[in-house]
DRENMI-90353 format. One line per field, with one value per residue (C-alpha): z, y, x; residue number from 1; residue in one letter. Coordinates in Angstrom, 1 decimal, always signed. Each point is the difference from the previous one (the first is absolute). Example, Ala and Ser with C-alpha at 12.3 -4.5 7.8 and 13.67 -1.06 7.14 Angstrom:
2
c3 = +7.8	-0.7
c2 = -4.5	+3.4
c1 = +12.3	+1.4
i = 1	2
aa = A	S
END
This chain:
111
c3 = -11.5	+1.6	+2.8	+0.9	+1.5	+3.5	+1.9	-1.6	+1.0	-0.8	+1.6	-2.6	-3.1	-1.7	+0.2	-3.7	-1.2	-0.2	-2.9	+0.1	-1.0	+3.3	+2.3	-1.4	+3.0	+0.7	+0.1	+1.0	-1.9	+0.6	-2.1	+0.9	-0.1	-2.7	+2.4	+0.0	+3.4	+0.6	+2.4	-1.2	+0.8	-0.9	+0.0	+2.9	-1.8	-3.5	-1.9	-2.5	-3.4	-1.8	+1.4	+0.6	-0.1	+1.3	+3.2	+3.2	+3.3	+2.3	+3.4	+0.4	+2.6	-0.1	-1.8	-0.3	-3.0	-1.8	-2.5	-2.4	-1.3	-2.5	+2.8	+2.8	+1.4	+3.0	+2.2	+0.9	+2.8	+1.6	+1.4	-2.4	-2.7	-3.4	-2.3	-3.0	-2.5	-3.5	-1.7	+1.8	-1.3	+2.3	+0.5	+3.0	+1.5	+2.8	+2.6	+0.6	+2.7	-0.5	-2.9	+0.0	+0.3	-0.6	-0.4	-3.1	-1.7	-3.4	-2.4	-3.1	-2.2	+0.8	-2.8
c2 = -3.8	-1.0	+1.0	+2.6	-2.2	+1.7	-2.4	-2.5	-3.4	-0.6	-3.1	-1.7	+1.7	-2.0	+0.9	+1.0	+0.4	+4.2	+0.2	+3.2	+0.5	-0.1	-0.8	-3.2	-1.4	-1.0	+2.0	+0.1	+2.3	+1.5	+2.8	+2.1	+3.6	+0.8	-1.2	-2.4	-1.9	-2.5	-1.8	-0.3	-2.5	+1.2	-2.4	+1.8	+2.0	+0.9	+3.0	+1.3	+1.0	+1.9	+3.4	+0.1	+3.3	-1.5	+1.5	-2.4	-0.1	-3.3	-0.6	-2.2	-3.4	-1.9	+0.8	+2.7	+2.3	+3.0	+2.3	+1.7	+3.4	+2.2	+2.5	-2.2	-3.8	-0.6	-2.9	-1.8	-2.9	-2.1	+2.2	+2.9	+1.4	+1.7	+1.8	+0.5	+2.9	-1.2	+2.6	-1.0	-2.6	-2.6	-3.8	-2.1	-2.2	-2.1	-0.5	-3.4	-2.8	+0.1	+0.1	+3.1	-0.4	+3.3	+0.6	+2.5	+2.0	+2.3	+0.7	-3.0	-1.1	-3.6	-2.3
c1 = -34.2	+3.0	+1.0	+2.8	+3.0	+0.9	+2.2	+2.3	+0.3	+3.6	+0.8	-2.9	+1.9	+3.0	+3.5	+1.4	+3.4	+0.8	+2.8	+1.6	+3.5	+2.1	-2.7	-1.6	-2.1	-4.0	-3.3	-3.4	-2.0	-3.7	-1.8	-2.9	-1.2	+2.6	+2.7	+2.4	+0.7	+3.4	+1.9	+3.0	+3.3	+3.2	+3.0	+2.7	+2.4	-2.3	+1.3	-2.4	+1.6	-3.1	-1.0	-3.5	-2.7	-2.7	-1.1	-0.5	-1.2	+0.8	+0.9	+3.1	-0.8	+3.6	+3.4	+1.8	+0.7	+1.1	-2.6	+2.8	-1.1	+2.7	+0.3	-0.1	-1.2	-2.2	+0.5	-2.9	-0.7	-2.7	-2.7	+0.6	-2.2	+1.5	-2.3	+2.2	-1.4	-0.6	+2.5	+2.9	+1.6	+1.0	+1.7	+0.3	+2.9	+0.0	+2.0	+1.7	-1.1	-3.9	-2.4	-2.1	-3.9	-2.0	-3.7	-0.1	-3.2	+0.2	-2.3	+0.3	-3.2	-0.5	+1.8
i = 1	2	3	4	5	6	7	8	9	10	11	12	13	14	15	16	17	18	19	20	21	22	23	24	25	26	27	28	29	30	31	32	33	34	35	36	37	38	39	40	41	42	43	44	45	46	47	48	49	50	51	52	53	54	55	56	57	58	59	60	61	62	63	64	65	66	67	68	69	70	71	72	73	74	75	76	77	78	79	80	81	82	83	84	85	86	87	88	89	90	91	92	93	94	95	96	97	98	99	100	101	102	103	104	105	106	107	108	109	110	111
aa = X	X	X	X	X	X	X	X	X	X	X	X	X	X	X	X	X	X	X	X	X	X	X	X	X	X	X	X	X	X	X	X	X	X	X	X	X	X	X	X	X	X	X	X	X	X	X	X	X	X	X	X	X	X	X	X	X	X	X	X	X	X	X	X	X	X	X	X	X	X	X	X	X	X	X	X	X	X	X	X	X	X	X	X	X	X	X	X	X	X	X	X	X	X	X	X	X	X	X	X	X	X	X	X	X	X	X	X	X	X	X
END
């Protein structure tokens, strides 16, 4: 039996590239416990174009940026948490002069 990943090493898992129309940038990417676990690197200034339903929890370390809902968008910096329900839909846009890094968790089979 394997066992049940609890902390994540990240600085042993490989960057990759994180294509997403808009907000094209790099990746690290664990799964366990049904979850999905990233730090993510997005280039200063992304702008997502694809809406996304998909709900997500994550904790912003460096960057700043904006979470765009249709009634409203929510900025977020470093040292904030979001937790973005799953039937809202949402896209993210960054603001200019830093990438954004943020540690994000949903709930993904593993690919």
């Amino acid at each position: 039996m394997t066992p049940t990943l609890v902390g994540i090493d990240f600085d042993a898992i490989p960057w990759e590239k994180w294509h997403k129309p808009g907000a094209d940038g790099r990746v690290k990417i664990a799964y366990t416990q049904g979850m999905r676990a990233r730090l993510m690197e997005l280039p200063a200034g992304f702008d997502e174009q694809e809406w996304c339903t998909r709900g997500h929890q994550g904790y912003v370390l460096q960057g700043e940026f904006t979470i765009h809902f249709d009634d409203r968008s929510v900025p977020c910096r470093p040292g904030m948490g979001f937790l973005i329900p799953g039937e809202e839909r949402h896209r993210s846009q960054g603001a200019e002069g830093e990438p954004t890094v943020v540690f994000v968790i949903d709930q993904v089979p593993a690919s």
